[in-house]
N, C-alpha and C positions, 0 to 999 in steps of 0.2 A: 203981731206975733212974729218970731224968728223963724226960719226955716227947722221943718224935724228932720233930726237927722234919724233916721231907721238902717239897720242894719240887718245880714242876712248872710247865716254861716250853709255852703252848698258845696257839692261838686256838680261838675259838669252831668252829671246825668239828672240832676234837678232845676238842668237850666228851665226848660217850658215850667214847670212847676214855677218856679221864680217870675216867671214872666205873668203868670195867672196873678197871684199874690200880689205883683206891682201893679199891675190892671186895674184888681178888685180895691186898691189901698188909694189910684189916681180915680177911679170914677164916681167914688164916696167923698172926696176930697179936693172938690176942681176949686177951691179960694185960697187951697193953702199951696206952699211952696216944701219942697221934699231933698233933701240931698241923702238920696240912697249908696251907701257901703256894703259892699261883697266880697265876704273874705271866702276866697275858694284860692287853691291849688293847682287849680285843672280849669278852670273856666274856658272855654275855649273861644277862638276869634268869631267861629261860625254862632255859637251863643252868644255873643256879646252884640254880634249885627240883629240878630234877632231881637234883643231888650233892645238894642236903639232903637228897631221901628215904632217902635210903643209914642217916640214923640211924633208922629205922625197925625197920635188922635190928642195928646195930651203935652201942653210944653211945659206944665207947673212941676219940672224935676231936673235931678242932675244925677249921676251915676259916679263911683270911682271902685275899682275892683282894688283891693288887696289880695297880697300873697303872702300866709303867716309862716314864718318858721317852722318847718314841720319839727327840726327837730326836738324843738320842746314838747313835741307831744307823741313820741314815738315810744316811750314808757308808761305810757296812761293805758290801764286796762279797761277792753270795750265788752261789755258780756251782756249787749243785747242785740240779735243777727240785725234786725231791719238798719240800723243803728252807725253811721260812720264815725271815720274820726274829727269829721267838720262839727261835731256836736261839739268837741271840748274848746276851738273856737273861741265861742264868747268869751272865755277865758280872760283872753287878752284886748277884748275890746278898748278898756281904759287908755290900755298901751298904745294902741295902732290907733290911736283918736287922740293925741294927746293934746288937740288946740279943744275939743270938746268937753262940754260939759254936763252934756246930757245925751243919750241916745235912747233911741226904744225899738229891743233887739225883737227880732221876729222869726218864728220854725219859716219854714216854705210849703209847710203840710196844711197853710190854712189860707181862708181870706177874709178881707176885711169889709164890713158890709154895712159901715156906717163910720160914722165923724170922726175921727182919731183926737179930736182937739181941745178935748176934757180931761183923756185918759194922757193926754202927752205936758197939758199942766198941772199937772198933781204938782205939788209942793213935796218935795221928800224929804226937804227940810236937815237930817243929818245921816238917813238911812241910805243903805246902799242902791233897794230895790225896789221895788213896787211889783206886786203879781197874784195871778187868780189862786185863789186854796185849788189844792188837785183833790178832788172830791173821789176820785178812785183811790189813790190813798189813802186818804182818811177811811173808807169802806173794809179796806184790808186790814186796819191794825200794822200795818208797817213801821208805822212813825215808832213805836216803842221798840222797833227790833235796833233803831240809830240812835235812841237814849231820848228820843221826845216824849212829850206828855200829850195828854189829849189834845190840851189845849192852847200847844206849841202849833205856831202858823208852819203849815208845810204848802209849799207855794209850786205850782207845775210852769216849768223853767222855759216852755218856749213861746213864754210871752215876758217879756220882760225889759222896765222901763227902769234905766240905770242911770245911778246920779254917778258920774263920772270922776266928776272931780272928787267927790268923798271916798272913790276904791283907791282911786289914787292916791291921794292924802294918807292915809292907813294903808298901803300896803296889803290889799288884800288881792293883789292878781298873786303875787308871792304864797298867798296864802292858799288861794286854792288851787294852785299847782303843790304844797304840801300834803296837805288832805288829800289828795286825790293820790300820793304813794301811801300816802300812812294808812288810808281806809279801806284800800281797793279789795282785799277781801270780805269787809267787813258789809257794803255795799250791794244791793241791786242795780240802783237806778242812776247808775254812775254821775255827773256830772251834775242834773240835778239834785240828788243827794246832798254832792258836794257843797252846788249853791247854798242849799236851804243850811246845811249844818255848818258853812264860814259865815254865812250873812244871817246867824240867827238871829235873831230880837233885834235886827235891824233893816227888818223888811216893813213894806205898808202893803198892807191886802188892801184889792180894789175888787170891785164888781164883778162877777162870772159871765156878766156880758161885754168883757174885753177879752175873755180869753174860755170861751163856749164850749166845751167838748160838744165835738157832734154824737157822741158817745152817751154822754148824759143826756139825751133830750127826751129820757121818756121821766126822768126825776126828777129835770128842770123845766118844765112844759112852759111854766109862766115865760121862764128868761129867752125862752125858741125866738119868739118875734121880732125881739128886741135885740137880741145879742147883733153885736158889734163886731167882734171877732168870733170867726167858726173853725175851731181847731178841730184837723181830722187827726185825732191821737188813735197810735196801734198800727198793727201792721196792716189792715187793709183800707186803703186809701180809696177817695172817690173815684177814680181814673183805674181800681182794678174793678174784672170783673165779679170776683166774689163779691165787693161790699154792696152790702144791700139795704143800708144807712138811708134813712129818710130825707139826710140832709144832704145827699151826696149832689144833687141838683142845682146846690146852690153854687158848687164850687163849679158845675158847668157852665152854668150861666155866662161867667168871665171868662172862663175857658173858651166858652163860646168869641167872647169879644175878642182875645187873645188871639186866637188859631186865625180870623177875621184882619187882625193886624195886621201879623206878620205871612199872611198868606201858605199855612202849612193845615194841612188835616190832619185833625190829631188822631180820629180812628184810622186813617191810614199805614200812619209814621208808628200806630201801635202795633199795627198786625204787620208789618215788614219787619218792629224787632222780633215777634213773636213766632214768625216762620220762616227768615234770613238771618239769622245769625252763623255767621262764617266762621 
C-alpha cells in the first residue's frame, strides 16, 4: 500500500491538540507509512519543534506545513463562535495537493483509535467524498431547511476521505467557494453545509466507526467499542473542564503519550493560560 496522505486545517493554538490526533493516528498504525499536511497560517516554530518530537517514539511519518491564501477566505461568513476560519480550509485541499490523489482530511478535535486502512481504501470510484451521516442532523430536521429530503445523505465534514483527482477534474474547489457567497445566509453550519449541498449525490457514506461522535454514545452504544475514529463534536472538548463526556478519557490517554513526548504538562500549561494571561 502507498503512503496516506492525511491532512489537518489548524491554528497555532490547536497545535497540542494536533499533536494528540498524530499520536493516537501513529500508535494505531505502526505498519503503515503517513505523509501528514497542515495548512495553518500561524503555525508556529515552537509547535512545529514540538510535532517533530513525536518521531522520537514513531519514525512511520513525514510532515509538510502549508500556508493557504487567506485572502480567499476573508469574505466567507463564520456564524459558529467555537468555530475558526481554518475550517473553510479544506476547501482547497485539491489545490495545495495538486500531485495527489487522494487524501483523508481530518478535524483535530478527535483521535484515531484503531486501523485507518480500510477506511483510506474505499474505492470512490467517481464521487468526490466518502463520510459519516451526521446523526445530529438528521435528529434536527435541518436537512429540509437546505432543500434535502429525508433521505438525502448529509455527511458531518470533519472526517473526510476525498478523491482529489475527481474535485479537481470538475471544478468543484470553484464551486464551493460559490456556494459559500450565494448561501451564506441561507446556512447554519457553514462549510459543511456547503460540502454536503456541492458534493450531493456524489458522496459514499461509510461506517459511524470512522467518524464516532463522542456525543452519540449513549444511541450508538454498539458502535462505542469498536469505533475507530472518536470525534469530540461541540463546544466542549475533552481537555475543558465542563465536558463530562464518557469518552473524554480516551482522548487522554494519547494525550497522555503526547505530553510524555514532548516533555510539557498539559494540566500545567492549562492553568498558566487560565490564570497568566498578560
Amino acid at each position: 500500500m502507498s503512503d496516506m496522505n492525511i491532512v489537518f486545517a489548524v491554528n497555532d493554538e490547536y497545535a497540542s491538540k494536533l499533536g494528540v490526533t498524530i499520536v493516537s493516528i501513529l500508535e494505531n498504525n505502526k505498519d503503515e507509512k503517513f505523509n501528514f499536511f497542515v495548512l495553518s497560517s500561524d503555525f508556529s516554530d515552537n509547535s512545529k519543534q514540538s510535532i517533530d518530537k513525536i518521531k522520537q517514539k514513531y519514525q512511520n511519518w513525514n510532515i509538510k506545513y502549508i500556508v493557504p491564501d487567506n485572502t480567499l477566505f476573508e469574505s466567507l461568513k463564520l456564524n459558529i463562535e467555537y468555530i475558526s476560519v481554518e475550517t473553510y480550509y479544506r476547501y482547497v485541499i485539491a489545490n495545495v495537493l495538486p500531485e495527489q490523489s487522494k487524501a483523508l482530511y481530518l478535524d483535530a478535535d478527535l483521535v484515531v483509535n484503531g486501523s485507518l486502512t480500510d477506511l483510506y481504501n474505499l474505492n470512490l470510484k467517481n464521487r468526490y467524498c466518502a463520510g459519516v451521516k451526521d446523526l445530529h442532523i438528521e435528529k434536527t430536521g435541518y436537512k429540509s431547511q437546505i432543500g434535502f429530503s429525508d433521505t438525502d445523505l448529509y455527511i458531518n465534514a470533519g472526517v473526510l476521505l476525498l478523491n482529489l483527482s475527481a474535485i479537481r477534474k470538475d471544478s468543484m474547489v470553484e464551486k464551493l467557494f460559490d456556494n459559500t457567497k450565494k448561501l451564506a445566509d441561507k446556512i447554519l453550519y457553514q462549510d459543511q453545509d456547503i460540502i454536503n449541498i456541492t458534493f450531493k449525490n456524489k458522496i459514499k457514506e461509510t461506517d459511524s466507526v470512522y467518524n464516532f461522535a463522542a456525543s452519540n454514545v449513549k444511541c450508538e452504544k454498539n458502535k462505542r467499542k469498536s469505533a475507530v475514529i472518536i470525534h469530540y463534536t461541540g463546544k466542549r472538548k475533552p481537555w475543558n473542564q465542563a465536558c463530562k463526556n464518557k469518552m473524554r478519557k480516551v482522548w487522554f490517554k494519547y494525550n497522555n503519550i503526547y505530553q510524555k513526548i514532548v516533555g510539557e504538562n498539559f494540566l500545567i500549561n492549562l492553568l498558566k493560560k487560565m490564570f497568566f494571561r498578560g
